[in-house]
C-alpha positions as CSV (number, residue, x, y, z in Angstrom):
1,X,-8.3,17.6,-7.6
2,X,-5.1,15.5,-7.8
3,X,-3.5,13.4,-4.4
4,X,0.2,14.1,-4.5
5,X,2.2,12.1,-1.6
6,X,4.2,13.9,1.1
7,X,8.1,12.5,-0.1
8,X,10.6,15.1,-0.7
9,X,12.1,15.6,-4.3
10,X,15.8,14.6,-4.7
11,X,17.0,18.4,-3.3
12,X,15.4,21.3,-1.8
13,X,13.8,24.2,-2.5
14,X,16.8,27.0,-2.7
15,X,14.7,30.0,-1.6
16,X,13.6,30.5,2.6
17,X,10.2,29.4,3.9
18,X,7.9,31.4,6.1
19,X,9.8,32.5,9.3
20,X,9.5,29.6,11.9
21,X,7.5,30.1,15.3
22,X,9.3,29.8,18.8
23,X,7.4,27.4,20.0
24,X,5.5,24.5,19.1
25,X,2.1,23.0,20.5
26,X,1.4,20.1,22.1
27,X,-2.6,19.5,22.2
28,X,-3.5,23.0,22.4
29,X,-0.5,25.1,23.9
30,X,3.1,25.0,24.6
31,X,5.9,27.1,25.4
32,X,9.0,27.6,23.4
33,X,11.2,26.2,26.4
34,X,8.8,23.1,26.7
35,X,10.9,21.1,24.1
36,X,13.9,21.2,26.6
37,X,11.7,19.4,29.2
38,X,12.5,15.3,29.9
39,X,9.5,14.0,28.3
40,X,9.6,16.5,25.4
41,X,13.0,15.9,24.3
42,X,12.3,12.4,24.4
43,X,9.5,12.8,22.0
44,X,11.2,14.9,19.6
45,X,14.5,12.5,19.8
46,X,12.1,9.8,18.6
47,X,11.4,11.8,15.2
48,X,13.7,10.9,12.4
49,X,14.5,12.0,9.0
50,X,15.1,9.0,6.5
51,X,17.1,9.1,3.2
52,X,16.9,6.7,0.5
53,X,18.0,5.6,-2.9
54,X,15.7,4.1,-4.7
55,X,16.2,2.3,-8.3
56,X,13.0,1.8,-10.1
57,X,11.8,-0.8,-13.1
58,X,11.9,0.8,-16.8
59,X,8.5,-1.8,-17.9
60,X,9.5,-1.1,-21.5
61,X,12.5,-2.5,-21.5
62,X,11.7,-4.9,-17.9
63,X,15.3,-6.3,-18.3
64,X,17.5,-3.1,-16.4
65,X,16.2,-0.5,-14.1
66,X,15.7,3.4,-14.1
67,X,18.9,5.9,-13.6
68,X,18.6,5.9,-9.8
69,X,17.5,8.9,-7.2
70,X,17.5,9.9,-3.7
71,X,14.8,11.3,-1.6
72,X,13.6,12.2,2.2
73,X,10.9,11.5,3.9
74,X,10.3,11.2,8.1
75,X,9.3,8.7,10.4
76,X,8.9,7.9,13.8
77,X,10.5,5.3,16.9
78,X,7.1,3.2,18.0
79,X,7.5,-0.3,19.4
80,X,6.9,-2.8,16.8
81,X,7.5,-6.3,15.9
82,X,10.9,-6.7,14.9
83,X,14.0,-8.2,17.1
84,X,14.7,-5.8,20.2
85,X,10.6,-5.1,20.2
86,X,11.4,-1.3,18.5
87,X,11.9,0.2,15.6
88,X,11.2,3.2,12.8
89,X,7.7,3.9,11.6
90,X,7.2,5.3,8.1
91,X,5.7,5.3,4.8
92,X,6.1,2.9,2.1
93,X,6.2,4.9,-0.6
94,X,9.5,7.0,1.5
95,X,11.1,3.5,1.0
96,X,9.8,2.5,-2.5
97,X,12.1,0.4,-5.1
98,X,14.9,1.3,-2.2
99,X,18.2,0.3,-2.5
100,X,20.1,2.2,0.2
101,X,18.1,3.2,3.4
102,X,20.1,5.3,6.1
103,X,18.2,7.3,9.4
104,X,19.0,10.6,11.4
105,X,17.1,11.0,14.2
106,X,16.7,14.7,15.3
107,X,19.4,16.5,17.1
108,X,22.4,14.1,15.7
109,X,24.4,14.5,12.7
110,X,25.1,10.9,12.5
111,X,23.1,9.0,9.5
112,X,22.4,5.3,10.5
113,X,22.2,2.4,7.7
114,X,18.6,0.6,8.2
115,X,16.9,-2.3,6.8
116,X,13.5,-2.7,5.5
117,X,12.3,-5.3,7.9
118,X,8.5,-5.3,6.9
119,X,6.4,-3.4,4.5
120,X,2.5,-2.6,3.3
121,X,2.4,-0.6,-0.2
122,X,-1.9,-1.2,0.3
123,X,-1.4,0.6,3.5
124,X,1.5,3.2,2.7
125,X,3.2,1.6,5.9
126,X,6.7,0.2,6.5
127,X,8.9,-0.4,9.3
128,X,12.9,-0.1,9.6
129,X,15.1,-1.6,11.9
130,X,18.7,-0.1,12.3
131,X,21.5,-2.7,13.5
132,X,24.0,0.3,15.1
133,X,23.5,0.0,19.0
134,X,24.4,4.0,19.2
135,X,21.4,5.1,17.0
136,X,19.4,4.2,20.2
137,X,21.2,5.6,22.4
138,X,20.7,9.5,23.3
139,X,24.0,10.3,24.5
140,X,24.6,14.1,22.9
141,X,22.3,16.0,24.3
142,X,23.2,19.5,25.5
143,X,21.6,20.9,28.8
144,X,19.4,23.6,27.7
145,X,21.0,26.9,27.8
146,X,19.0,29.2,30.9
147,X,16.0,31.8,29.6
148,X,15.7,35.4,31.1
149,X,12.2,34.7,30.3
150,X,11.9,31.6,32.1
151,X,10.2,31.5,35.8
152,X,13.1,29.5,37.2
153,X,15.5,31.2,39.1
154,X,19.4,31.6,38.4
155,X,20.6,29.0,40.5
156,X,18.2,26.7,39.3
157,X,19.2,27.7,35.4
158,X,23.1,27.3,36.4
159,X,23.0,24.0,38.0
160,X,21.3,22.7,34.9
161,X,24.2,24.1,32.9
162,X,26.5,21.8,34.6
163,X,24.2,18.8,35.0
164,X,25.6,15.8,33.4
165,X,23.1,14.4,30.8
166,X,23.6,10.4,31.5
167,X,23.1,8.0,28.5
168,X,19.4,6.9,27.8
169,X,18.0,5.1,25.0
170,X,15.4,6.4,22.7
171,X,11.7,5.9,23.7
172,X,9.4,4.5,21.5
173,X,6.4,6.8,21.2
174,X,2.9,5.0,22.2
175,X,0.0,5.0,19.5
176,X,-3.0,6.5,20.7
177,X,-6.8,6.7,19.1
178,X,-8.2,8.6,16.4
179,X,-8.6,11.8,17.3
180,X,-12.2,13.8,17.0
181,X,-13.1,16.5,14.7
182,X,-12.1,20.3,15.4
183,X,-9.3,18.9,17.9
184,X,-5.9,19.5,17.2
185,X,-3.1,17.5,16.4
186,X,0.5,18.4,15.8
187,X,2.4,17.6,12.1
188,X,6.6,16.6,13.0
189,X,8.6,16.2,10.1
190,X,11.0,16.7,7.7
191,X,9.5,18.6,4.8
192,X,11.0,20.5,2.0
193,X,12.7,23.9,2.9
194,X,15.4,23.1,5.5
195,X,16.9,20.4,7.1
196,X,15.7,20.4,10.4
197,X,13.1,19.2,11.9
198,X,9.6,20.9,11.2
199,X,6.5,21.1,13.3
200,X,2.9,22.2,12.8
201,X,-0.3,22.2,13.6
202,X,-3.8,22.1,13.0
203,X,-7.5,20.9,13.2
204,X,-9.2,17.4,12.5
205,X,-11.8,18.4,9.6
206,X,-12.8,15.1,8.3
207,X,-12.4,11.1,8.9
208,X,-13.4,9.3,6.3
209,X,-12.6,6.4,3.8
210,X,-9.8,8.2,1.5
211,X,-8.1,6.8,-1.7
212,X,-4.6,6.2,-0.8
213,X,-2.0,7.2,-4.0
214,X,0.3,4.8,-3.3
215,X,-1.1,1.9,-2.5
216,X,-4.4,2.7,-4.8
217,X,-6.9,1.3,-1.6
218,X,-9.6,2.9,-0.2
219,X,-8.8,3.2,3.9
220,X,-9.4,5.1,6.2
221,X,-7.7,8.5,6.5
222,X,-7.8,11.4,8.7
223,X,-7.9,14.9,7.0
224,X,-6.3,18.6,8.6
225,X,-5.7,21.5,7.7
226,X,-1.8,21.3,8.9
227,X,0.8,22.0,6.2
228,X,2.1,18.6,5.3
229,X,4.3,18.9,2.2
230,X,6.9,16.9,0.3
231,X,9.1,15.3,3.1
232,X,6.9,15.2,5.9
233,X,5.8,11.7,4.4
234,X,6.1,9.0,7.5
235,X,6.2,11.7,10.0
236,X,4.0,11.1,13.2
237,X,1.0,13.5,13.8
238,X,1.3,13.6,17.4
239,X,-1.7,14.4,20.4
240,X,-1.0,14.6,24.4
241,X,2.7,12.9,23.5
242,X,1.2,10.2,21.6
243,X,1.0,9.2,17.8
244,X,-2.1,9.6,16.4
245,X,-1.7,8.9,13.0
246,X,1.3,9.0,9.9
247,X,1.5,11.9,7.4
248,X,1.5,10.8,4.2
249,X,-0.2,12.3,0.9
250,X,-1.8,16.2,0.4
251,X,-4.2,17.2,-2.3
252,X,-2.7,19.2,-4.9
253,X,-4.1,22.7,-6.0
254,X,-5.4,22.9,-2.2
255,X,-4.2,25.2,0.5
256,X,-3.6,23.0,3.8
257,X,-5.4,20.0,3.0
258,X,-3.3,17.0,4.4
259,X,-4.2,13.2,5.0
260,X,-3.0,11.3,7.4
261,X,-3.0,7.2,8.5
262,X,-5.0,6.7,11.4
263,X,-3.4,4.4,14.4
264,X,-6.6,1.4,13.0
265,X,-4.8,1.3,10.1
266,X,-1.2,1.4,11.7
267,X,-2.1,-1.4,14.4
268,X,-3.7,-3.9,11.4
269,X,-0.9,-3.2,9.6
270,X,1.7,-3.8,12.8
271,X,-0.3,-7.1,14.1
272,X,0.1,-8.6,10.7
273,X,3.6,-8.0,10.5
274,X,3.7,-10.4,13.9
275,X,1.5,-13.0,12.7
276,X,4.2,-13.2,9.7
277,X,7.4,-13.0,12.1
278,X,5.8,-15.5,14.3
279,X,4.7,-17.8,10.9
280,X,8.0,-17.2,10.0
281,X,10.0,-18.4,13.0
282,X,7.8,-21.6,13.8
283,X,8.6,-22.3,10.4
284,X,12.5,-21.4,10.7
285,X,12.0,-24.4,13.9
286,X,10.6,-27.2,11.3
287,X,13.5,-26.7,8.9
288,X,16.2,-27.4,12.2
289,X,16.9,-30.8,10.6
290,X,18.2,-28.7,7.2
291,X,21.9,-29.0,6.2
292,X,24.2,-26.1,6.8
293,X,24.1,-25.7,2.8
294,X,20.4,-25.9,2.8
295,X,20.5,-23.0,5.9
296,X,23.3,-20.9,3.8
297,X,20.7,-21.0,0.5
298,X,17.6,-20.0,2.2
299,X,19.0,-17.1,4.1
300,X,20.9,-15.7,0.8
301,X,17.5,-16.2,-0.9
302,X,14.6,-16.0,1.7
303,X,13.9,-12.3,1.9
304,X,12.1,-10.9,-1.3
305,X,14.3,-9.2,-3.9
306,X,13.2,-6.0,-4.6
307,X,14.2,-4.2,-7.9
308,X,17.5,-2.7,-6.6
309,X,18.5,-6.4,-5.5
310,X,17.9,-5.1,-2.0
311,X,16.1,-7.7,0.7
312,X,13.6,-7.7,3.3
313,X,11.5,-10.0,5.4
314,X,8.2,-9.2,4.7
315,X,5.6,-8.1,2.0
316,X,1.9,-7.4,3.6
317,X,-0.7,-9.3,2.3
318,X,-3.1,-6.7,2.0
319,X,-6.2,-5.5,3.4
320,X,-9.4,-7.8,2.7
321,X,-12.8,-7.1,1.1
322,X,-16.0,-8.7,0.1
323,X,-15.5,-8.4,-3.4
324,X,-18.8,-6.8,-3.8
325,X,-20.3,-4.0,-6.3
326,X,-23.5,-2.2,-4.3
327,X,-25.9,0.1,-4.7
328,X,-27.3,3.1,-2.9
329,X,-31.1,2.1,-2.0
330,X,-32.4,6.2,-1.6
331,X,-35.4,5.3,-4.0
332,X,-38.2,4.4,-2.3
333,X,-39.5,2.0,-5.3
334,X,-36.4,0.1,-5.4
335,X,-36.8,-0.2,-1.8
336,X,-40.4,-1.4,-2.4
337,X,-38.8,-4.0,-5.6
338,X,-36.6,-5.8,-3.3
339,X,-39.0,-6.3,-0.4
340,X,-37.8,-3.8,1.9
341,X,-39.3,-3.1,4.9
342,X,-40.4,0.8,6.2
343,X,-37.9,0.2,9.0
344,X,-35.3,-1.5,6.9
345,X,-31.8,0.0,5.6
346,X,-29.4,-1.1,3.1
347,X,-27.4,-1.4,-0.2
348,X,-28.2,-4.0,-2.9
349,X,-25.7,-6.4,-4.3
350,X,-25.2,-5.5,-8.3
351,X,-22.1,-7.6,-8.8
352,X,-19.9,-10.5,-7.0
353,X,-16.3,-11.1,-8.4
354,X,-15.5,-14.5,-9.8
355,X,-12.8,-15.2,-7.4
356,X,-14.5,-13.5,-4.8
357,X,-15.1,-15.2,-1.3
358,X,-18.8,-13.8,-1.5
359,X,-19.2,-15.8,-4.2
360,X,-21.3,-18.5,-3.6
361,X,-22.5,-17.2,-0.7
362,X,-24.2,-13.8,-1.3
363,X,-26.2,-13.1,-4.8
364,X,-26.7,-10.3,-7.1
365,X,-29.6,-8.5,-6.0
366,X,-29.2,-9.4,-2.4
367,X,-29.8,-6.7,-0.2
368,X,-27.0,-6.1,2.6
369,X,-28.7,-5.1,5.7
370,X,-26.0,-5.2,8.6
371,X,-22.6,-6.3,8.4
372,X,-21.7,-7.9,12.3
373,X,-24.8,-6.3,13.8
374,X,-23.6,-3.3,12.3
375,X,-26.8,-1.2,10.2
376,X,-25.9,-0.3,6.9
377,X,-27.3,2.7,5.3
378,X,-29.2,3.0,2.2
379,X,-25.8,4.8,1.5
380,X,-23.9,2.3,2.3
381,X,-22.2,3.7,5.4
382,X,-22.1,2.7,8.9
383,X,-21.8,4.6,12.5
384,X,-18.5,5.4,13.5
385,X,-18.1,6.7,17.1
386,X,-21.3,7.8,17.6
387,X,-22.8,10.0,15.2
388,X,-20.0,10.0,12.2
389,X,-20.4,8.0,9.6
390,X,-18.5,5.6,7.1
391,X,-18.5,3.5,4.2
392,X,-19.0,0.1,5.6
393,X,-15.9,-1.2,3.5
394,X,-13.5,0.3,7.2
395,X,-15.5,-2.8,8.9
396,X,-14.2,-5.4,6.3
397,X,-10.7,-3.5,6.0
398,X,-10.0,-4.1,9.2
399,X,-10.2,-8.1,9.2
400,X,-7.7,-10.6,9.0
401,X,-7.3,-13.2,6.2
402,X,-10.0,-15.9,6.3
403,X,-12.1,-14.2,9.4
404,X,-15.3,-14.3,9.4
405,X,-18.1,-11.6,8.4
406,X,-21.3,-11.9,9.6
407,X,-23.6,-10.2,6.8
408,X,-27.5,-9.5,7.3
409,X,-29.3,-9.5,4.1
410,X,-32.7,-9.9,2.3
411,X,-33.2,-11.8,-0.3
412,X,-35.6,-12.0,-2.9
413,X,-37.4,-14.8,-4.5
414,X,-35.4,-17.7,-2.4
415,X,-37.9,-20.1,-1.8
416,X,-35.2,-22.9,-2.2
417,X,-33.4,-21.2,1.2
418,X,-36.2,-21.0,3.5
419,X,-36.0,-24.4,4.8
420,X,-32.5,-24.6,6.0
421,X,-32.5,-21.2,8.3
422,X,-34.1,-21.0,11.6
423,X,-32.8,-17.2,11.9
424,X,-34.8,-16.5,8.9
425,X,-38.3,-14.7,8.3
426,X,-40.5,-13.8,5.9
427,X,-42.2,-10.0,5.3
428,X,-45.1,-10.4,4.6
429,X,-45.4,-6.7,2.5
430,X,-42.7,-7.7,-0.1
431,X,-45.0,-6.9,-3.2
432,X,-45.4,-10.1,-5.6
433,X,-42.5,-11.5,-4.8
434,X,-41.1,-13.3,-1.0
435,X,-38.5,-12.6,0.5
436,X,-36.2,-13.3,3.6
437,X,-33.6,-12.1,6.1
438,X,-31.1,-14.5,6.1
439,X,-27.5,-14.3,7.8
440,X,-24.7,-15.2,6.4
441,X,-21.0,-16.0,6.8
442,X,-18.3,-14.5,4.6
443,X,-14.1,-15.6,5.2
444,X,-13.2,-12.4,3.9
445,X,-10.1,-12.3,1.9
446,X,-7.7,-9.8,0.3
447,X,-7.9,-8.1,-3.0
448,X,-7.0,-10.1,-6.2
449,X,-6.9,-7.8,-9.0
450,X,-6.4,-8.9,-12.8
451,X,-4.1,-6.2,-13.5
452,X,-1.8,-5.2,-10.5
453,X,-2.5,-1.8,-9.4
454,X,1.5,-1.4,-8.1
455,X,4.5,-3.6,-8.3
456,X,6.5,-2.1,-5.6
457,X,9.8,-3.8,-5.0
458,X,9.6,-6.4,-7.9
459,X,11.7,-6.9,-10.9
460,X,9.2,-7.7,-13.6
461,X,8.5,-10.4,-15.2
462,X,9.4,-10.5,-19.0
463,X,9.7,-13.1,-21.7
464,X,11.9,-12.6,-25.1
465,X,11.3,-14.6,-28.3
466,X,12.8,-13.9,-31.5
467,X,12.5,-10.2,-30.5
468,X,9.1,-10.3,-29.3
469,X,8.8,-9.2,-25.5
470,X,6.2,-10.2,-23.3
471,X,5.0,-9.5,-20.1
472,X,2.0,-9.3,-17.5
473,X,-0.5,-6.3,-17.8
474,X,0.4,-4.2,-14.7
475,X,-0.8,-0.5,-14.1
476,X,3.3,0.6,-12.9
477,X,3.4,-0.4,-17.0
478,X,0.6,2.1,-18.2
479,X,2.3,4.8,-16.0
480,X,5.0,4.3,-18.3
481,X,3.2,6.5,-20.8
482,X,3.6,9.2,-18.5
483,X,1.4,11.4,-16.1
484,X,-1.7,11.4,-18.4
485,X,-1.5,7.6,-18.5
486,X,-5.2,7.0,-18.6
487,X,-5.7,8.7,-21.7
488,X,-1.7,8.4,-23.3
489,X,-2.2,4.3,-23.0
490,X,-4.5,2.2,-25.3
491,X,-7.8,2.1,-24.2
492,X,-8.6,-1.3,-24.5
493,X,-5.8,-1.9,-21.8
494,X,-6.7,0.9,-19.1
495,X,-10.4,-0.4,-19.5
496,X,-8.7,-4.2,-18.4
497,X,-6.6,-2.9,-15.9
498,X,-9.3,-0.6,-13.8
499,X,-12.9,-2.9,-14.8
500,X,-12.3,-6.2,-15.5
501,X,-11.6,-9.2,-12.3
502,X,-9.6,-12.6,-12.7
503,X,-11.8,-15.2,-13.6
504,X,-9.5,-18.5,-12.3
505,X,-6.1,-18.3,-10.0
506,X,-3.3,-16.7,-11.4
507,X,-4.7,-15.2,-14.5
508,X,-2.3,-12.3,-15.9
509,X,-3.4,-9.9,-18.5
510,X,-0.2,-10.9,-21.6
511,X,1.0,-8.5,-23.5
512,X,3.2,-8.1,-26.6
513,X,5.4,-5.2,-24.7
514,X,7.3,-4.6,-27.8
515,X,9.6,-6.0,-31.0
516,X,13.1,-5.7,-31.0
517,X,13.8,-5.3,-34.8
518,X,15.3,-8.1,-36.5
519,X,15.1,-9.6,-39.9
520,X,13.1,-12.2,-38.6
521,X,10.4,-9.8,-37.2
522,X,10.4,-7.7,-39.6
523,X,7.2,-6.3,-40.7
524,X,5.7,-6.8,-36.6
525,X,7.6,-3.7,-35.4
526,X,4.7,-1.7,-34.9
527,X,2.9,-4.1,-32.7
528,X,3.0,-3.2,-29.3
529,X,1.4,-3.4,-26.1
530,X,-1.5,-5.2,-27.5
531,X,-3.0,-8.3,-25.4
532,X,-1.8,-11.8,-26.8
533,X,-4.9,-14.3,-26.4
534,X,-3.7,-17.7,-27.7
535,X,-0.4,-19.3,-29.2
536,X,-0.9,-22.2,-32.0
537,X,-4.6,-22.2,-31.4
538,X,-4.5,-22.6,-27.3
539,X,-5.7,-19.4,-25.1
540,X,-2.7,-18.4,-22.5
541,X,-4.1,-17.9,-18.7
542,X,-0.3,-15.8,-17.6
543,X,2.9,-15.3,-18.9
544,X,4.6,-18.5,-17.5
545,X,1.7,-20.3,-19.6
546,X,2.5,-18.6,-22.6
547,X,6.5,-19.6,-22.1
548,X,5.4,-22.6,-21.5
549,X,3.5,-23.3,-24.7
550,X,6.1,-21.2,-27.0
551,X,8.7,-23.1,-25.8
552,X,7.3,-26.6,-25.9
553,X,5.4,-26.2,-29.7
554,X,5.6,-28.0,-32.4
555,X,5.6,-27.6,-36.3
556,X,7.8,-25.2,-37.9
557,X,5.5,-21.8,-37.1
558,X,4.5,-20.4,-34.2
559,X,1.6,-18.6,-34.5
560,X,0.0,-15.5,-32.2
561,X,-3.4,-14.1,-31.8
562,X,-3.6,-10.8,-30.6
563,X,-6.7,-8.7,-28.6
564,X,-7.0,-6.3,-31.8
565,X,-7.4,-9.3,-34.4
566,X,-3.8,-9.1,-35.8
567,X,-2.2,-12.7,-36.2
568,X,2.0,-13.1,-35.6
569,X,3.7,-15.9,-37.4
570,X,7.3,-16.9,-36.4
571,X,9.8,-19.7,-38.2
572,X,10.5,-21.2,-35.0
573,X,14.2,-23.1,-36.5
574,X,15.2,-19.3,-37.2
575,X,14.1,-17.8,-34.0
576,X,16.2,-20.4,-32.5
577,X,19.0,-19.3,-34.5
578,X,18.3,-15.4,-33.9
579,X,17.8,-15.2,-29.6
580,X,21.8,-14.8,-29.4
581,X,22.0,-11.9,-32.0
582,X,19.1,-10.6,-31.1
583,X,20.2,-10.1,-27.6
584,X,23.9,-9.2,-28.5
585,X,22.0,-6.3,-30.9
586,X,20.0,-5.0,-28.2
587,X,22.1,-5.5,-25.1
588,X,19.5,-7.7,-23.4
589,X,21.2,-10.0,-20.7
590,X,19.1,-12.4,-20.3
591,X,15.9,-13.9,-22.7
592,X,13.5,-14.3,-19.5
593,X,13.6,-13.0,-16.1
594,X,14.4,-15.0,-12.9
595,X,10.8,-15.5,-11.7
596,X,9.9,-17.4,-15.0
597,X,13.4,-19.8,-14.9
598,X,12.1,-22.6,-12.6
């Protein structure tokens, strides 16, 4: 079944929804007149419904972006780490490629300009700040209006009528833990259908490692059976009056199957976003000797330019792994090969990444035993509070950069270790070959994939000789070919993008994007999208490599080797002569974009 994420389409449905309910619950029950209480109103006054306008890359043609569009999504007031210590909790993809950002909290009519300050496209997280003093100031709001349901007497409901609501700032909402299964939670939000706010509930029916769309990670995610639909994306899911978790995908083709980011995943992503602003700032205090000029350039260029030429402060690094392929051990003769005792549980190690930080440290064929005294499963899963169970990768997902892993493992045929480990021992029922329990140390690190799986908030990088266009392999690129990208794309390029790792720092799959027809290319227009592997003879590592080398050749040819065996020859005297008309022909600004001009 297909993921879909939660982010409302550029208008609304036309036709009515389901009639609304009265009242709404908080954990299991609530009355219709409990949102007009103090602490109610300040939770639903710390709901907001975002808008944005967001201006995408076209990767064909890298040089100018997509007609622009506007969507809604929600989010939510939390205290995070951002000048003023609050701020607006949502989802990345709500804020995606953005070039305009404004907030509405619920109960105003006032739309608020905010600023990106920090955001994780891994995580489907971002925080907003909003510079306007009065979005954070709850000064509107109506007494409630007296109930001839309600308990309280008449004098009690008139002298409410004439009370005086004094100024107050919005509260953040506190996060809270993950919730159990069968409890309930309620859904707030902004979803398709209406403009006002929306809120439902349901049950907890599964927490587990879940692929997130938009960021393509595997995290954990909380699954209900509460109607989250386009628009409700960044909305808090919200139990005893605090936030539990951010809506932020469905599965399509399903009837009230919603996911939602648990507060683990929230709080990683919020304390690295104040390891940066702290990073940031001691660094801002070593530069105090800079020149006002110096100063002037580095704030006009010190955020990072997204595609619509909008800034922001921070880009999230990522969540880390071990850069492992393993095994499920459920056969009790592959037990048996690897030395496995009765009592021992596990997953063997069939492949390590070259750039890996396991690498050089754990071996294929190792068998992972415990990860930080944790007991892995022949499945490969671990407990999780109590007697649930997860994949093992939740343990690594949640460490910082370059912290340390303690991994349990046995290990075959390592005679040349046995010396050098007091916390080792042997088993003496390992079949015809030792082996040992060794632990080791891993300074886990973040995903480096070969071919990007999102570019969120870049301009691309593109180079343009004598009509030839190049540029990195990145999946946003294959998606180009539309929904059915997987099988619409060549094959030899999906099969790079989703199986094959970086073999040395900064490696780029190069492609050949397209020709712009010109007598000088003429007879190479239909090459396209095909990998380029050398230039005069020398293999290319990345695109700036590949400039590089085009641009500093000698002789009068250039010559290109492509993936698919097909060889490109170029007179480089007339190519020098054709970039102008070239580019006049085609309306391309500029022959290579910013990143590759240094």
């Amino acid at each position: 079944a297909r993921v879909t994420l939660a982010r409302a389409p550029p208008t609304f449905a036309s036709r009515g929804g389901p009639p609304l309910r009265a009242g709404w619950t908080r954990g299991l029950a609530s009355s219709a007149a409990g949102a007009a209480d103090a602490e109610d109103r300040d939770l639903l006054q710390s709901i907001v419904k975002v808008f944005t306008v967001h201006s995408s890359p076209n990767y064909f043609m890298p040089w100018q972006n997509k007609p622009q569009r506007e969507t809604s999504g929600s989010g939510v007031v939390v205290a995070v780490p951002v000048p003023g210590g609050v701020g607006v909790l949502t989802n990345a993809h709500v804020v995606a490629d953005q070039t305009f950002v404004q907030v509405r909290r619920h109960g105003s009519s006032v739309k608020h300009q905010a600023r990106v300050h920090a955001v994780g496209h891994e995580c489907d997280l971002a925080v907003l700040t909003v510079d306007d003093p009065a979005f954070w100031v709850d000064a509107t709001v109506a007494p409630r209006a007296a109930d001839p349901s309600d308990d309280a007497d008449a004098s009690a409901a008139a002298g409410t009528k004439e009370k005086n609501v004094a100024a107050r700032k919005v509260q953040p909402l506190p996060l809270g833990d993950v919730p159990h299964l069968q409890e309930h939670v309620t859904v707030m939000g902004f979803p398709q259908g209406g403009d006002n706010l929306s809120i439902t509930s349901g049950v907890v029916s599964r927490v587990e490692l879940t692929n997130y769309v938009h960021g393509a990670a595997q995290l954990l995610a909380i699954q209900l059976d509460a109607a989250i639909n386009p628009g409700n994306s960044g909305g808090p899911a919200v139990q005893n009056g605090k936030v539990v978790g951010l809506a932020f995908q469905n599965l399509a083709n399903a009837d009230n199957i919603g996911y939602v980011i648990p507060t683990p995943i929230v709080r990683r992503f919020l304390e690295d976003v104040s390891s940066l602003a702290e990073g940031n700032a001691n660094s801002n205090e070593r530069r105090g000797a800079a020149t006002e000029k110096e100063k002037a350039e580095e704030t006009s260029g010190g955020g990072d330019e997204t595609s619509g030429g909008a800034t922001f402060e921070t880009h999230h690094a990522g969540f880390c792994a071990l850069g492992v392929k393993c095994q499920a051990t459920d056969n009790p003769a592959l037990r048996a090969y690897f030395g496995m005792a009765p009592h021992e549980t596990g997953v063997v190690v069939t492949h390590i990444a070259p750039l890996s930080p396991s690498r050089g440290v754990l071996r294929k064929d190792d068998v992972l035993l415990a990860i930080d005294g944790r007991k892995i499963a022949n499945d490969g899963t671990v407990s999780f509070r109590g007697w649930e169970r997860v994949a093992f990768d939740h343990l690594v997902s949640l460490k910082r950069p370059d912290e340390a892993v303690a991994l349990t493992v046995r290990r075959r045929d390592a005679s040349e270790d046995s010396e050098d480990s007091e916390d080792s021992k042997r088993n003496g029922s390992s079949g015809d070959q030792s082996s040992l329990v060794k632990t080791l140390t891993v300074h886990v690190k973040p995903r480096a994939p070969l071919v990007p799986a999102h570019q969120y908030d870049r301009l691309p990088s593109f180079f343009l000789y004598a009509g030839l266009v190049f540029s990195p392999l990145t999946q946003p690129h294959l998606h180009e070919f539309g929904d059915d990208w997987f099988n619409a794309a060549p094959r030899r390029l999906c099969d790079r993008a989703l199986n094959d790792h970086p073999t040395v720092e900064g490696e780029q799959v190069v492609l050949l994007s397209q020709v712009l027809a010109d007598e000088i290319n003429a007879g190479y227009q239909g090459m396209h999208d095909v990998e380029v592997r050398s230039v005069n003879g020398e293999r290319v590592r990345n695109l700036r490599q590949l400039k590089e080398r085009v641009e500093n050749a000698g002789g009068a040819f250039l010559r290109l080797d492509l993936a698919d065996d097909r060889v490109l020859v170029v007179n480089r005297e007339e190519a020098d002569k054709a970039h102008a008309r070239i580019m006049a022909k085609h309306r391309v600004p500029s022959r290579v974009s910013r990143d590759l001009e240094a």
